[in-house]
MMTF fields as JSON, N, C-alpha, C and O atoms, coordinates in Angstrom:
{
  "mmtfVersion": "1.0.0",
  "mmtfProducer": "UNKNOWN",
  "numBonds": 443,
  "numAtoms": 444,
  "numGroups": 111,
  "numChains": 1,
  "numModels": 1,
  "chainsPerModel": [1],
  "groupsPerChain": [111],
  "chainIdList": ["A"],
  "bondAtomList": [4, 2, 8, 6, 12, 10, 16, 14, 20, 18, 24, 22, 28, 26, 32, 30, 36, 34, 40, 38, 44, 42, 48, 46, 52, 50, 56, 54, 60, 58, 64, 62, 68, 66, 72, 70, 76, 74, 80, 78, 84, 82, 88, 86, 92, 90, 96, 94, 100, 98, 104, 102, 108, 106, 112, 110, 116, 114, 120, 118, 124, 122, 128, 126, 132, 130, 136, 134, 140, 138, 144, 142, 148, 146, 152, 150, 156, 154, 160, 158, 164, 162, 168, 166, 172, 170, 176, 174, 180, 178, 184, 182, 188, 186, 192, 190, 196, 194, 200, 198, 204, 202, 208, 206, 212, 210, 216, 214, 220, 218, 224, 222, 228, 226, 232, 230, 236, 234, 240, 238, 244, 242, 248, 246, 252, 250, 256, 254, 260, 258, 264, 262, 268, 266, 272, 270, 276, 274, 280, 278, 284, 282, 288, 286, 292, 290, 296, 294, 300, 298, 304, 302, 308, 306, 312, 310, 316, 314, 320, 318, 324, 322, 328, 326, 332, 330, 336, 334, 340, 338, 344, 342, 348, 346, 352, 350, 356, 354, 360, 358, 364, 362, 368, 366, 372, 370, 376, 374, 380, 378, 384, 382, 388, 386, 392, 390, 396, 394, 400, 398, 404, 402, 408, 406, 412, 410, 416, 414, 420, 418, 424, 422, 428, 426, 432, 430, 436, 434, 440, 438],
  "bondOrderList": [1, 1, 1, 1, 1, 1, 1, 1, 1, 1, 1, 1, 1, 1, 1, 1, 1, 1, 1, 1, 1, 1, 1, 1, 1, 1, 1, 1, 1, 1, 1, 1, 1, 1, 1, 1, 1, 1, 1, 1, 1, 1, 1, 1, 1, 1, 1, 1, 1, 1, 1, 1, 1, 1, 1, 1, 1, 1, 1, 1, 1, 1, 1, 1, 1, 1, 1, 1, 1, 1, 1, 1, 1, 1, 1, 1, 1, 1, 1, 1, 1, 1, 1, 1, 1, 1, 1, 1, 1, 1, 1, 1, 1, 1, 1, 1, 1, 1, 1, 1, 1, 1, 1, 1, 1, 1, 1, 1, 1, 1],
  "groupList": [{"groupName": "UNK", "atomNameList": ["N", "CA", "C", "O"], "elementList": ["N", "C", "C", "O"], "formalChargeList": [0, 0, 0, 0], "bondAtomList": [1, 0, 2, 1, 3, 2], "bondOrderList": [1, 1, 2], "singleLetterCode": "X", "chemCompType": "L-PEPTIDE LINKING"}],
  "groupTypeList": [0, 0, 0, 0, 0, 0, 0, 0, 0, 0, 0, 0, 0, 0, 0, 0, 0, 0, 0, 0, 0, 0, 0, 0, 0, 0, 0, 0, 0, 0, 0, 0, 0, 0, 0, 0, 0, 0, 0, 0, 0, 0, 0, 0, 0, 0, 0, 0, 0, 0, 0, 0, 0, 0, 0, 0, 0, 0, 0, 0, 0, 0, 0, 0, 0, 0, 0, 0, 0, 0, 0, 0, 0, 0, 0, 0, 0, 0, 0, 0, 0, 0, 0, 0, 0, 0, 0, 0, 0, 0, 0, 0, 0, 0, 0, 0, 0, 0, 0, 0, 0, 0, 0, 0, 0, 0, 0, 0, 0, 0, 0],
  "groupIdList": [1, 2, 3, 4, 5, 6, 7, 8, 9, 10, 11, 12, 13, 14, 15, 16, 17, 18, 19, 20, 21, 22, 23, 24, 25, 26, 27, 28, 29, 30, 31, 32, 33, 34, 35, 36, 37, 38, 39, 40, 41, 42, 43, 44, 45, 46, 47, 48, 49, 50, 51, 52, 53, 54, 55, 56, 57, 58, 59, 60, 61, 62, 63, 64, 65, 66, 67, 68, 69, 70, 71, 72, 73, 74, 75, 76, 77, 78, 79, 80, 81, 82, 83, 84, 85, 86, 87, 88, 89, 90, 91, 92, 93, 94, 95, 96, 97, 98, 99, 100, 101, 102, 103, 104, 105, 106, 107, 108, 109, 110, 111],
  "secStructList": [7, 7, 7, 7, 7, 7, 2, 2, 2, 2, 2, 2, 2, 2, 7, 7, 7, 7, 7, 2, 2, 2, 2, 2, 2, 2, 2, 2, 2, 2, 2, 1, 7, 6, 6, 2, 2, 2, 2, 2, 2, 2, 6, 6, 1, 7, 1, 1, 7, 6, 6, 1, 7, 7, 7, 7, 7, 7, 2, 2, 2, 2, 2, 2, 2, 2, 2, 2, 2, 2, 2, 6, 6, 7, 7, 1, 2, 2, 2, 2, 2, 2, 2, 2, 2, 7, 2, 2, 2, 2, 2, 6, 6, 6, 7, 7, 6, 6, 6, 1, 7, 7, 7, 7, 7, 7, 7, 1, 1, 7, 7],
  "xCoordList": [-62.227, -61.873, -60.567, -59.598, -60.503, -59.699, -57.788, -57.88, -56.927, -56.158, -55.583, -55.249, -55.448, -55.346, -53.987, -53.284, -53.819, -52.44, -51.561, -52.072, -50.27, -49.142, -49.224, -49.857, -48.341, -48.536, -47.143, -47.113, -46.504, -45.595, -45.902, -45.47, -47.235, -47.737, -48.833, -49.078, -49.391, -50.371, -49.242, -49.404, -48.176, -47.461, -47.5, -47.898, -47.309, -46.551, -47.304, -46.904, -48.805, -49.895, -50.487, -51.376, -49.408, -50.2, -49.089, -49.299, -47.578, -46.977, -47.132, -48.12, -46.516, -47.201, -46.147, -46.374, -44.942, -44.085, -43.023, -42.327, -43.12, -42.52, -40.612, -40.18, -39.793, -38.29, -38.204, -39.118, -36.95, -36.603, -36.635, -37.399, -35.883, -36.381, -37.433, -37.715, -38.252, -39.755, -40.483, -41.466, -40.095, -40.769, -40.157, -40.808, -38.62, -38.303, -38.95, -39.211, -39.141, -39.718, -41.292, -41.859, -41.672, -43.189, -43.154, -43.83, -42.383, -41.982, -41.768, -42.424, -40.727, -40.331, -41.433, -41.906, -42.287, -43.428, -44.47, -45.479, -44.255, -45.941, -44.939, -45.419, -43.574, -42.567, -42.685, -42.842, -42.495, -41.756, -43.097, -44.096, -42.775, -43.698, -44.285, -44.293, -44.54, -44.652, -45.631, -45.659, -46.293, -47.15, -46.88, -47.319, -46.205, -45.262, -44.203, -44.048, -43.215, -42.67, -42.285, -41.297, -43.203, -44.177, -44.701, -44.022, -45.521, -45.894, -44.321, -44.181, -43.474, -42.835, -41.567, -40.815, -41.394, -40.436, -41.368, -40.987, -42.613, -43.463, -43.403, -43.312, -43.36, -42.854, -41.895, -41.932, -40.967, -39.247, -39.502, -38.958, -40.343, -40.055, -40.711, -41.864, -39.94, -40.581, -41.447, -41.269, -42.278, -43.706, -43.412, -43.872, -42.344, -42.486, -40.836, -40.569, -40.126, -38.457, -38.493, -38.759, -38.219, -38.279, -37.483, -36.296, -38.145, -37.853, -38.503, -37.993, -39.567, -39.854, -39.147, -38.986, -38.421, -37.834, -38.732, -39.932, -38.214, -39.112, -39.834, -39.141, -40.98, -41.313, -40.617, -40.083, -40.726, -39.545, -40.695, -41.879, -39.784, -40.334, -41.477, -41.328, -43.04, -43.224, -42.839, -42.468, -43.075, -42.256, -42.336, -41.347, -43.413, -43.768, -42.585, -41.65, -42.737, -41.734, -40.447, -39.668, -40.012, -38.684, -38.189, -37.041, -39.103, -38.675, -38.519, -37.361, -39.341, -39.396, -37.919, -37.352, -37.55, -36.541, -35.138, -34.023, -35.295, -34.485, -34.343, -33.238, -34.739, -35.059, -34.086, -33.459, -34.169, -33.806, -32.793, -32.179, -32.259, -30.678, -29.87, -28.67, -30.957, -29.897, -29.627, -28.536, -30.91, -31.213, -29.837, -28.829, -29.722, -28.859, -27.94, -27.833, -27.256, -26.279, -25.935, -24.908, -27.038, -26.795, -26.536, -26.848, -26.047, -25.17, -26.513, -27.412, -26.775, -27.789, -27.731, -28.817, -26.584, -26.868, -27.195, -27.956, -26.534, -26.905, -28.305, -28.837, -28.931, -30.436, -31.259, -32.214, -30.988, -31.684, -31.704, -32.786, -30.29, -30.339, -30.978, -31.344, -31.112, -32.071, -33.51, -34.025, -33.952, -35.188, -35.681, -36.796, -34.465, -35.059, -35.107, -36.017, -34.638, -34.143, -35.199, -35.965, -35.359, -36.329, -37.485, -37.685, -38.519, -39.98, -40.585, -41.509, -39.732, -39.939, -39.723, -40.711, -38.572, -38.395, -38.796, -38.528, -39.572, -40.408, -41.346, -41.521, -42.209, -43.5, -43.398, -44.312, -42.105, -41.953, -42.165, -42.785, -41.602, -41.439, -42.585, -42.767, -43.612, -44.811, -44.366, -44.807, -43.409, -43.037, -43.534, -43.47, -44.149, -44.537, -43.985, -44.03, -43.118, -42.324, -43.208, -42.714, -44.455, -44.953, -45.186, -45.125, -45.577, -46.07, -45.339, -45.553, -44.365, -43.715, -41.867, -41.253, -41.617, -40.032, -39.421, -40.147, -38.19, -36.94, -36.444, -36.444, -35.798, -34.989, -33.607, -33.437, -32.925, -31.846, -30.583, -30.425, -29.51, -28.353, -27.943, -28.792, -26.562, -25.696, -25.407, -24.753, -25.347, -24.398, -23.099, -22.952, -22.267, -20.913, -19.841, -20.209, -18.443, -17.031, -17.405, -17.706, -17.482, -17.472, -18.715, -18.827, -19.395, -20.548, -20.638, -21.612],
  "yCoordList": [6.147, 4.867, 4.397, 5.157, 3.401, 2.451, 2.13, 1.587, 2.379, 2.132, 0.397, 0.088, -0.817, -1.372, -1.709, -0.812, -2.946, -3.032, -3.606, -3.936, -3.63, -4.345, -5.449, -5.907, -5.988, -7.721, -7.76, -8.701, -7.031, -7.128, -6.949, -7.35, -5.843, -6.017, -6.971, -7.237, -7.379, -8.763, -9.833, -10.432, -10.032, -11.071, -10.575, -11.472, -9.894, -9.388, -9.201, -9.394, -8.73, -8.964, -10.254, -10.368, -11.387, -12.795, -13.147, -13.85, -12.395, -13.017, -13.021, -12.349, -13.675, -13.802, -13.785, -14.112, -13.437, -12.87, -11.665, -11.533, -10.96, -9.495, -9.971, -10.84, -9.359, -9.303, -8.393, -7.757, -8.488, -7.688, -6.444, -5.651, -5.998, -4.514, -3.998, -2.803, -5.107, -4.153, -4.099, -3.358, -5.013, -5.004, -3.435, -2.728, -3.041, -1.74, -0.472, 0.624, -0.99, 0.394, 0.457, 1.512, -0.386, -0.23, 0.621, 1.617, 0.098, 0.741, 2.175, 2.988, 2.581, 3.922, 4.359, 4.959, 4.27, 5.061, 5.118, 5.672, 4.424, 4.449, 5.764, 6.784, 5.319, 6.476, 7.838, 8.574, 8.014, 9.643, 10.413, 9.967, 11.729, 11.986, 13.323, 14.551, 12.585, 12.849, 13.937, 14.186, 14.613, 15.18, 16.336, 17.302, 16.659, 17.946, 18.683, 19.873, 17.102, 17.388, 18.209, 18.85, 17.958, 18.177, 19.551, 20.49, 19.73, 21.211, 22.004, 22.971, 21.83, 22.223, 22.542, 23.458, 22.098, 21.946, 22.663, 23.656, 22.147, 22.763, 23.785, 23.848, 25.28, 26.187, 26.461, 27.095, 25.706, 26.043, 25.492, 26.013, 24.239, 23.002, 23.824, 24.202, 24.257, 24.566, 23.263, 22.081, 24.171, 23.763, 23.169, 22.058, 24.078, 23.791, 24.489, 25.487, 24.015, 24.145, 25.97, 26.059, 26.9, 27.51, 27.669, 27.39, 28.358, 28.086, 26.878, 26.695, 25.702, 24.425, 23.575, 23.621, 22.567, 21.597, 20.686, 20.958, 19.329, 18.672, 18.979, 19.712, 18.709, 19.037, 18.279, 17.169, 18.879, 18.418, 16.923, 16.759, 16.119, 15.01, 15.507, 16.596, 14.631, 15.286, 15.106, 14.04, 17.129, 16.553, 15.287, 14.813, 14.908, 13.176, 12.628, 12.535, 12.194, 10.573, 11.295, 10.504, 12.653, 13.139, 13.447, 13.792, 13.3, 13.251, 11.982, 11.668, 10.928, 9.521, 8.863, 7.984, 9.455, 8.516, 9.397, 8.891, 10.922, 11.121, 10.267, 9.749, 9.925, 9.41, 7.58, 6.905, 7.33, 5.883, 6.232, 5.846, 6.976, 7.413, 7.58, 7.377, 8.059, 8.211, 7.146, 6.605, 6.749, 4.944, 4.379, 4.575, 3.706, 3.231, 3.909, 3.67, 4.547, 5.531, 5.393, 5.031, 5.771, 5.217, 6.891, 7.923, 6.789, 8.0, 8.403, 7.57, 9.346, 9.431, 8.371, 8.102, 7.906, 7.196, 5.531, 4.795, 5.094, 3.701, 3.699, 2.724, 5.244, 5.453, 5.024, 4.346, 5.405, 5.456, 4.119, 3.56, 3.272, 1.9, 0.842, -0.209, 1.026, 1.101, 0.573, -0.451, 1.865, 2.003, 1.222, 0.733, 1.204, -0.096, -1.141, -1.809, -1.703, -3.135, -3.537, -4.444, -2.816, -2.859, -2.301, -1.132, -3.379, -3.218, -2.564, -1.757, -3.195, -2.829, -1.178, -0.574, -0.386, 0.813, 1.266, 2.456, 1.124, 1.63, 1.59, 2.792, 1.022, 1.012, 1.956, 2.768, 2.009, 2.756, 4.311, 5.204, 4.415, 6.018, 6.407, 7.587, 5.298, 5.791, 6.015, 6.941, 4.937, 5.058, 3.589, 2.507, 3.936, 2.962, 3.032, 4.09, 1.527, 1.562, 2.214, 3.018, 1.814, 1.937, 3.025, 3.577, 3.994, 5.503, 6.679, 7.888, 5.951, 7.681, 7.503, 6.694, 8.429, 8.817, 7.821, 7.507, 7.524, 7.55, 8.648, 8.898, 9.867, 10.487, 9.768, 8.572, 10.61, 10.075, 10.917, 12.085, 9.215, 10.14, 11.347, 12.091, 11.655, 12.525, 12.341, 11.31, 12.717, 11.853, 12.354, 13.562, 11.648, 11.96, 10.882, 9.736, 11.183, 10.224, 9.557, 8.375, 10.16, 9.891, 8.676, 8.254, 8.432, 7.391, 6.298, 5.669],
  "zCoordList": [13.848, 13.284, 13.911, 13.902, 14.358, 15.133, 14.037, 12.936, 14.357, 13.253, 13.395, 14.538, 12.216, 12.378, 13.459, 13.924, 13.697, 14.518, 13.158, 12.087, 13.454, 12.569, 13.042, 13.994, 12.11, 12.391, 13.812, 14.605, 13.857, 15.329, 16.765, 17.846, 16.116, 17.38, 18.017, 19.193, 16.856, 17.287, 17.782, 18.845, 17.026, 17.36, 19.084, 19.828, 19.435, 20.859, 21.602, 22.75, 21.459, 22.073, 22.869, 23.713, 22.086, 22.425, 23.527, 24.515, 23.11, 24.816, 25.372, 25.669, 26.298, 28.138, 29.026, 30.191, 28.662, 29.346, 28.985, 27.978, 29.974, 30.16, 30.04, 30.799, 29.145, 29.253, 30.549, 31.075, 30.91, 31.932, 31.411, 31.963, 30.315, 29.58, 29.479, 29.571, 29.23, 29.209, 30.191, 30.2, 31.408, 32.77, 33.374, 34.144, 32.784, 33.405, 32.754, 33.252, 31.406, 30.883, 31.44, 31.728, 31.502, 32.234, 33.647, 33.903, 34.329, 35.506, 35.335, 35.986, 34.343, 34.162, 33.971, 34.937, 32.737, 32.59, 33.013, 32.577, 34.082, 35.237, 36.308, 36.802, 36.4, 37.408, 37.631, 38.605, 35.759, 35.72, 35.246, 34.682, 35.671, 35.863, 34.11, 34.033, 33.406, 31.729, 31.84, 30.634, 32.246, 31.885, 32.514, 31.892, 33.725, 34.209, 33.467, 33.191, 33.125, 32.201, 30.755, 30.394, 30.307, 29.032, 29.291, 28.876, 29.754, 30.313, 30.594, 29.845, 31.266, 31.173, 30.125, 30.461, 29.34, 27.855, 26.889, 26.269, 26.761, 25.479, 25.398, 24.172, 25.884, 25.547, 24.457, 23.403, 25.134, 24.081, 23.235, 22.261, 22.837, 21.935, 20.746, 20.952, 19.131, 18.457, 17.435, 17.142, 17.205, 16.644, 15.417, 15.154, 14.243, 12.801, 12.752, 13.422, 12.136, 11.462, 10.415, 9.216, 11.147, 9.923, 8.974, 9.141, 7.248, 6.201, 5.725, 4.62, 5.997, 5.778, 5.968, 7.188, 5.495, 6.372, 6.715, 6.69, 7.129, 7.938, 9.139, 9.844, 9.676, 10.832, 12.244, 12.256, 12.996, 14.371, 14.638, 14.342, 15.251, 16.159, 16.946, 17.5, 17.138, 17.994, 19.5, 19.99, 20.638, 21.761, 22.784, 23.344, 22.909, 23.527, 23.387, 24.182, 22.062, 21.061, 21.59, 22.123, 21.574, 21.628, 22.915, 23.194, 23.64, 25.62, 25.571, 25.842, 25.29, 25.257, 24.985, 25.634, 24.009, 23.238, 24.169, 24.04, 25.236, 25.634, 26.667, 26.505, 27.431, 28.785, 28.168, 28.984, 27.245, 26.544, 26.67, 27.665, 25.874, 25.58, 26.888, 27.075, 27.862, 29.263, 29.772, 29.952, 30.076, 30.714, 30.125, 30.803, 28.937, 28.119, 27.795, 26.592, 28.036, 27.404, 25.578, 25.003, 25.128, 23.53, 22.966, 23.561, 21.992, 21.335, 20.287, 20.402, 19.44, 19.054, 17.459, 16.946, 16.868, 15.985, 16.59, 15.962, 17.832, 18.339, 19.013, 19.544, 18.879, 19.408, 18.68, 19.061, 17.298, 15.774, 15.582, 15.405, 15.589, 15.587, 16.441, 15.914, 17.548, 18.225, 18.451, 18.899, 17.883, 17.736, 16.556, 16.375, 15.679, 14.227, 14.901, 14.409, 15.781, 16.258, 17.248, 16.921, 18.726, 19.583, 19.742, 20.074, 19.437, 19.506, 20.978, 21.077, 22.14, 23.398, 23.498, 23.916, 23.173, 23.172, 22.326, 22.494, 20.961, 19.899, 20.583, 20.781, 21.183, 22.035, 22.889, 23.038, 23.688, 24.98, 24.345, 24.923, 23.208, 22.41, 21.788, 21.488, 21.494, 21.187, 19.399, 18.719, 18.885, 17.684, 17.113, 17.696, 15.545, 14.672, 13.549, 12.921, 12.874, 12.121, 10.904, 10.113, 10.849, 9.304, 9.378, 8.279, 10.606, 10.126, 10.774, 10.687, 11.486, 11.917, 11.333, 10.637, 11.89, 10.98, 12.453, 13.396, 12.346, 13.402, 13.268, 12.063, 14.119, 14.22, 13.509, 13.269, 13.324, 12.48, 13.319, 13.675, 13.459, 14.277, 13.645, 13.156, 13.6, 12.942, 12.03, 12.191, 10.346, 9.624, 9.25, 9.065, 9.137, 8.726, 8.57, 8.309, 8.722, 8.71, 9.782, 9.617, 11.186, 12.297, 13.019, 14.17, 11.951, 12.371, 12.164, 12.579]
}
């Protein structure tokens, strides 16, 4: 079964022109090479938090959103912010507001 779309992404479906941001992230991810990658990290990347806890990001969305942070030099709480704000790099991360988490910066004084 097909999952419906959000209404942001129909909206965005009907544009007809590419921002310069998203003409680069297209680029990036036709570029790098994700699936070497991936094979390579999945090993280390654990599966499940032990003791319970939340479960980790999965590793995709969490290479995804690294590769952003470099591109952009965003700190991990202006990442989080971010990702609420831009639909273009929510797409790029393979993140949906209504059904997956944001990673969450650091919290503290310092944020």
């Amino acid at each position: 079964m097909s999952k419906q779309p959000a209404f942001q992404n129909l909206r965005n479906s009907k544009k007809k022109q590419q921002s310069r941001g998203e003409k680069f992230l297209g680029e990036m991810d036709a570029f790098v090479p994700w699936p070497r990658l991936l094979a390579l990290i999945r090993p280390h990347y654990p599966d499940a938090r032990p003791k319970g806890g939340r479960p980790p990001t999965p590793l995709e969305k969490m290479l995804h959103m690294h590769f952003l942070q470099n591109w952009y030099k965003f700190s991990d709480s202006k990442a989080e912010e971010m990702l609420c704000d831009s639909n273009a790099k929510r797409q790029f991360a393979g993140i949906e507001l209504e059904d997956d988490r944001i990673p969450d910066g650091p919290k503290g004084p310092w944020r």
